[in-house]
GUBAVO-128609 format. One record per residue (C-alpha): residue in three letters; x, y, z. Coordinates in steps of 0.1 Angstrom, whole numbers, plus 5000, padded with zeros to 4 digits. Layout:
BEGIN
ALAXYZ;...
***
This chain:
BEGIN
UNK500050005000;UNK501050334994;UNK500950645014;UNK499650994996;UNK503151135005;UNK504550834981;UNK502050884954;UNK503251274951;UNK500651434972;UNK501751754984;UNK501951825027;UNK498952075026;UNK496751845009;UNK497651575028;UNK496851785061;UNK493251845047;UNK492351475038;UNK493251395073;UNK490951635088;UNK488551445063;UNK489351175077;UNK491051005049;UNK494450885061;UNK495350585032;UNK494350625000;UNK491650384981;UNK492150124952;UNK491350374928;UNK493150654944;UNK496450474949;UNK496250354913;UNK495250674892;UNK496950984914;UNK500450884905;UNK499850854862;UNK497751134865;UNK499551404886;UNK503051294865;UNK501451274834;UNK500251474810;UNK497551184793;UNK494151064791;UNK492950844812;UNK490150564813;UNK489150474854;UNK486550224854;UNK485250234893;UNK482050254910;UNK480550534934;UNK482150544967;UNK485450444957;UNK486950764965;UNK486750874929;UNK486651264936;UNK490051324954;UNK491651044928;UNK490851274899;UNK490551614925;UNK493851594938;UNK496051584902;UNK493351874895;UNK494752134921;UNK498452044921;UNK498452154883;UNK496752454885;UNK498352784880;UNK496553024904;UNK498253294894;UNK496853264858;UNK492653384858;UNK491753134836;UNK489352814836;UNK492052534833;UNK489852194841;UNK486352124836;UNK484251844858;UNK481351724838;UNK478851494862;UNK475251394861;UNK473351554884;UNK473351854905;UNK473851664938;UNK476951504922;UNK478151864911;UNK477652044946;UNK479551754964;UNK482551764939;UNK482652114946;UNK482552104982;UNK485151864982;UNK487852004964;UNK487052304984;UNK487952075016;UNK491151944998;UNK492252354998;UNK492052405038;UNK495452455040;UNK496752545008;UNK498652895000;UNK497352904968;UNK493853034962;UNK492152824936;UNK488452904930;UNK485652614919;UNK482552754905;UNK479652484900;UNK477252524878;UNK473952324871;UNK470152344862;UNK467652404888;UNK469052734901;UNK468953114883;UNK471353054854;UNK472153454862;UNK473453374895;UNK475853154876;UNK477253404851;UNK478053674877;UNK479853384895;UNK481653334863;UNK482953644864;UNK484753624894;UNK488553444888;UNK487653054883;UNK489952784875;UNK487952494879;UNK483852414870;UNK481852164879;UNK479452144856;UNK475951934846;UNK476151874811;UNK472952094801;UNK474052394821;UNK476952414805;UNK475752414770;UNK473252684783;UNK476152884795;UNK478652844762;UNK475652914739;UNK475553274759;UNK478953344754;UNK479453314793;UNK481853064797;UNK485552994782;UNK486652644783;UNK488852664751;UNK492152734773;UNK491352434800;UNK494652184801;UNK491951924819;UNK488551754808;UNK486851514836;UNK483551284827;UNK482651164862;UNK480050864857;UNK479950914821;UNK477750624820;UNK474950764843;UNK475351104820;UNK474750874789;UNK471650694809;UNK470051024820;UNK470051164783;UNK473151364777;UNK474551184748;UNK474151474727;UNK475851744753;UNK478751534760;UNK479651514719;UNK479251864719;UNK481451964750;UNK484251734737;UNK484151854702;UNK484152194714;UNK487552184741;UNK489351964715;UNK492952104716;UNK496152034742;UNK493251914770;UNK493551544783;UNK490551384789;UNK489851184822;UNK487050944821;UNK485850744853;UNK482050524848;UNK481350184865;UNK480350074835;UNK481950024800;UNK478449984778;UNK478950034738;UNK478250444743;UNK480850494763;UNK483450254745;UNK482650474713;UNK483150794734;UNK486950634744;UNK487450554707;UNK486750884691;UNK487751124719;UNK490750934741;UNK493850874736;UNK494550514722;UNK497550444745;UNK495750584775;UNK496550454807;UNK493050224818;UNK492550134857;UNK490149934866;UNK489049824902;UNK489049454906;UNK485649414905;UNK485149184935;UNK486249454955;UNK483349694946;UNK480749564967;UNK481949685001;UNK482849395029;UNK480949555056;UNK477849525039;UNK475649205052;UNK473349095019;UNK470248935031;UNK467348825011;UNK463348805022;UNK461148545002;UNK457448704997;UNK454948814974;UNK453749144955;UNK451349164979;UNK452849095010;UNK455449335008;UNK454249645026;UNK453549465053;UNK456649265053;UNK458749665044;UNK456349755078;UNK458049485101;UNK461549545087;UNK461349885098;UNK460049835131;UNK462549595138;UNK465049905129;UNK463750155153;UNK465750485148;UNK467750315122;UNK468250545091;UNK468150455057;UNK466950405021;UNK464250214999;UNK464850134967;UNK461950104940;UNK462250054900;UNK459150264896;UNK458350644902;UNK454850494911;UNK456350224932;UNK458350464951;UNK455050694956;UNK452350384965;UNK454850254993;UNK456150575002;UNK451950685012;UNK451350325028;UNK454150365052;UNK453450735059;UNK449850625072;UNK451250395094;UNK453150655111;UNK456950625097;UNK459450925093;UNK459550895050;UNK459751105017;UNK459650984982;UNK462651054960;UNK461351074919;UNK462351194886;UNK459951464884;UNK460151644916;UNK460952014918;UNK464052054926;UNK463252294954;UNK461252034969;UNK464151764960;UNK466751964979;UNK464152015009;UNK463851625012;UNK467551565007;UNK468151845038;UNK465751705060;UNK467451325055;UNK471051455058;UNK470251615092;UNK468451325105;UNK465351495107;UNK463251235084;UNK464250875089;UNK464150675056;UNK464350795021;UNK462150554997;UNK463550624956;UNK464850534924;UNK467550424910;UNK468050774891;UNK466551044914;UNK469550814941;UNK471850934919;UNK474651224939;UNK473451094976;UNK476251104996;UNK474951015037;UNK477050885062;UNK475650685091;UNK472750465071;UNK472250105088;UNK470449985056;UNK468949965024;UNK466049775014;UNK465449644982;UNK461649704973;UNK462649504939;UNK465949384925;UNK467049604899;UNK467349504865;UNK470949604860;UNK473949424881;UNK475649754887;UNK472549864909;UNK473049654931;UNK476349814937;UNK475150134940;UNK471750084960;UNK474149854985;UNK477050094989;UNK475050335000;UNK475750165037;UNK478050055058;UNK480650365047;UNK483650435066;UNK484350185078;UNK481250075095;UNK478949835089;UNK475449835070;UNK472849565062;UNK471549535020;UNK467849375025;UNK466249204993;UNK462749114989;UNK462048824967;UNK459248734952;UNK458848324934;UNK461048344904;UNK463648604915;UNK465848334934;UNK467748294904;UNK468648664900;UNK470048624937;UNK472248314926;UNK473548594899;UNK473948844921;UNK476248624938;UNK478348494915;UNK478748774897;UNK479649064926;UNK481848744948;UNK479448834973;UNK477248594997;UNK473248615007;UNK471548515037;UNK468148425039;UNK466548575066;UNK462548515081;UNK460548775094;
***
């Protein structure tokens, strides 16, 4: 294992991850800092969420900025505006005790695009940016990312899944030149091997993270035999058998996530639904209440889960199994982080034991069946 001091991380920087928290750096970090900050190349990362993907990229970022020069030099591109605001707030973290003053605007839908620009105006070497924003912003002749030395797609399969195929061409046609192009994505589906092809590098460096590592080893995966219409009872006892336990319900459905998220409301539990077509005034009013503790379980989808980032959740409950492998991943590593331990609940209904055996043998990862 190395330590960040081997792997060219500078003392200040070090000092701030510490506070943080972070004291030896992750698969992906210990793999990707060293080519990146020594490098000047594209790179391919293929890693899940919560591998410490933001100060593996982050960190390169800020050591090869010039502060003394005003001009945007990297650009962050993620999916959602959660995603975007904790990027941001991170690298700000990383600065604690840096000389230097390097200045992170983040820009993203769902807030006065006006506020933005005057932001702009202010010295900014890095953005953090949602795809659709950032078109917005270039099409008013508000933003300059022509001169940046640094091109990040975070999840760039998520930003392919939510609709952005379009954006991303155009961003990456548009900062062509001297910029190196960073691309991290759990996933490596046809979209995003075209997007390597035509924009990367061919003898770019590619990490992966062995893959039998991603599911996390606190997590204890359990699984629940029932039926359709047993379930909200069975979702009832689970959480009374919780108590003040915090944490989240997956559903594949926006109406799924609504019809459970009303049943266990009547019966007197702390929830909010999560789904695609919230406000995102109201969005960010459930996400406050569930990061203070305030409201006890968040009940979603696989999309609107997309950028949470809370610490202390004992479980997850899966309403269904996803359809996609990787889900499972991301639903399940939304517990047991830091180091402490967390509980992945499936509910299975006749026919789904065969996903389960899958799951298994797929992710290296073992189920318990539990009764209720």
């Amino acid at each position: 294992m190395s330590t960040f001091l081997e792997l060219g991380i500078r003392k200040e920087y070090i000092e701030a991850l510490k506070d943080l928290g972070i004291k030896t750096p992750t698969e992906i970090q210990e793999k990707t800092i060293a080519v990146l900050l020594n490098s000047k190349t594209d790179f391919v990362g293929l890693a899940q969420t919560g591998t410490g993907k933001t100060a593996a990229f982050g960190l390169p970022i800020l050591h090869n900025i010039n502060s003394k020069s005003p001009t945007i030099q990297a650009l962050i591109l993620a999916p959602t505006r959660e995603l975007v605001q904790q990027i941001k707030k991170q690298l700000f973290k990383f600065t604690k005790y840096s000389d230097e003053k390097i200045f992170v605007e983040g820009v993203y839908g769902g807030e006065k695009i006006d506020k933005q620009i005057k932001a702009l105006k202010r010295t900014t070497h890095i953005v953090v940016a949602t795809p659709g924003r950032l078109i917005d912003l270039i099409e008013k002749g508000e933003i300059d990312i022509k001169k940046i030395s640094t091109l990040v797609l975070d999840e760039a399969d998520e930003m392919l899944n939510m609709g952005f195929k379009q954006d991303l061409n155009r961003i990456l046609k548009f900062t062509t030149g001297s910029r190196n192009t960073w691309l991290f994505s759990a996933t490596m589906p046809e979209e995003i091997k075209r997007i390597v092809k035509t924009y990367i590098q061919s003898d770019a460096p590619k990490v992966q993270v062995n893959k039998s590592d991603l599911v996390n080893v606190n997590i204890t995966h359990q699984y629940i035999k029932t039926t359709i219409k047993e379930k909200p009872e069975l979702i009832t006892k689970l959480l009374e058998k919780r108590g003040n336990e915090r944490g989240i319900i997956f559903c594949r459905t926006k109406l799924g996530t609504q019809n459970l998220t009303t049943i266990l409301k009547e019966e007197g539990f702390s929830v909010e639904a999560l789904e695609g077509d919230m406000q995102q005034k109201d969005r960010d009013k459930v996400m406050r209440a569930f990061k203070n503790g305030s409201l006890q379980i968040l009940i979603s989808t696989d999309v609107s889960a997309r950028g949470i980032d809370v610490d202390n959740l004992a479980f997850i409950i899966h309403h269904q199994l996803p359809e996609q492998l990787e889900y499972y991943t991301h639903r399940s590593g939304r517990t047991a982080r830091a180091g402490k331990r967390g509980f992945s609940i499936a509910l299975v209904i006749p026919g789904e034991l065969q996903r389960i055996h899958e799951i298994q043998k797929d992710l290296n990862i073992k189920f318990m069946e539990v009764h209720i």
